[in-house]
C-alpha positions in Angstrom: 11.7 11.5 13.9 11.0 13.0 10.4 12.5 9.7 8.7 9.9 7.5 10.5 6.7 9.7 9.3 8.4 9.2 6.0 8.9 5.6 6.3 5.1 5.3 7.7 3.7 7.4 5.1 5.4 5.6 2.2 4.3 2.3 3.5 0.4 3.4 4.1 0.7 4.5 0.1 2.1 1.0 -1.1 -0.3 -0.7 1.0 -3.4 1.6 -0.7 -1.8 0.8 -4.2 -0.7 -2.7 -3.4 -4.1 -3.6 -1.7 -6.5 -2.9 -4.6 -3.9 -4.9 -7.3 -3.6 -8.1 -4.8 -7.4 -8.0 -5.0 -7.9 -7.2 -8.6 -5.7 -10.6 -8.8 -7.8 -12.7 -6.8 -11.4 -11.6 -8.2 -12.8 -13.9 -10.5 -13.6 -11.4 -13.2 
């Protein structure tokens, strides 16, 4: 339904913002 595009689409944009942070954190500079 419309909620689970929602839900899908709002989890592909953490894991695009959340990816690059996580590893930001693990890079040695």
């Amino acid at each position: 339904g419309k909620m689970n595009k929602l839900l899908i689409a709002f989890g592909l944009i953490i894991l695009f913002v959340a990816l690059p942070c996580a590893s930001q954190e693990f890079d040695p500079y």
